[in-house]
Residue, then its C-alpha position, 0 to 999 in steps of 0.5 A: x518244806x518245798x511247796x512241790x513235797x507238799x503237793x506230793x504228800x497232801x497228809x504228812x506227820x511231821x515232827x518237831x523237838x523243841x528243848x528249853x531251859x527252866x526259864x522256857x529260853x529255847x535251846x534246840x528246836x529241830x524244825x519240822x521234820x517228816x516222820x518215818x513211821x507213819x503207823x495206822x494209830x496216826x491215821x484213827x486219831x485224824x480221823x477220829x479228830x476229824x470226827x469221821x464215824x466209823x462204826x455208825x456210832x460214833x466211837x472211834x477205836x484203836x489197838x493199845x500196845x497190848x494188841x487190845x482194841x479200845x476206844x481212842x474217842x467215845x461220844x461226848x458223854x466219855x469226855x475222859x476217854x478221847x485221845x488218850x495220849x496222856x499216859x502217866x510215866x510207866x504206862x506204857x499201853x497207850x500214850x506216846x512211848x519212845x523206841x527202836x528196832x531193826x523190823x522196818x515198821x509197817x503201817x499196821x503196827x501197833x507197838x514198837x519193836x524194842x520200848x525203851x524206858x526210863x532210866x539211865x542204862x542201856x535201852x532206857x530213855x531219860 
């Protein structure tokens, strides 16, 4: 990325797609490529990790796909709670989750348009 974008564009969500064998030889790796959809969840996560207090109590909420606002990051006692983007397959209301549509999203969206899931037909993700 040139030094000109970057001064541009001080914070960017880039994203990289790294593919490896069983034995972790890399076969693909993309590069660092700016992300499309720069969506509200991005910006409470940074800022959560940044450790900003939002509500003066230290909690840091986001809105689940469901359109349910819930903690993203819970003071040190809800260790369990922060970050949750590690959603077991078929949970699909938080986490990271892979989709399409034909809406250009907006930045205060939270949830795609069109989820793909698992599987091998039309609309699945394998």
């Amino acid at each position: 990325m040139s030094e000109q974008k970057q001064k541009e564009d001080p914070i960017q969500l880039l994203l990289r797609t790294v593919v490896r064998d069983p034995d972790g030889k890399t076969l693909h790796d993309s590069g660092r490529n700016p992300a499309k959809s720069f969506v509200i969840q991005f910006l409470q996560f940074f800022s959560a990790m940044l450790g900003f207090d939002v509500d003066g109590a230290t909690n840091y909420n986001a809105t689940d796909t469901s359109g349910v606002a819930g903690y993203l990051y819970k003071g040190n006692a809800w260790a369990s709670l922060n970050f949750r983007v590690d959603a077991g397959v078929g949970v699909d209301e938080y986490g990271i989750v892979v989709g399409t549509g034909e809406t250009a999203p907006t930045n205060t969206d939270h949830k795609l348009e069109t989820q793909l899931t698992e599987g091998v037909g039309g609309g699945n993700i394998t």
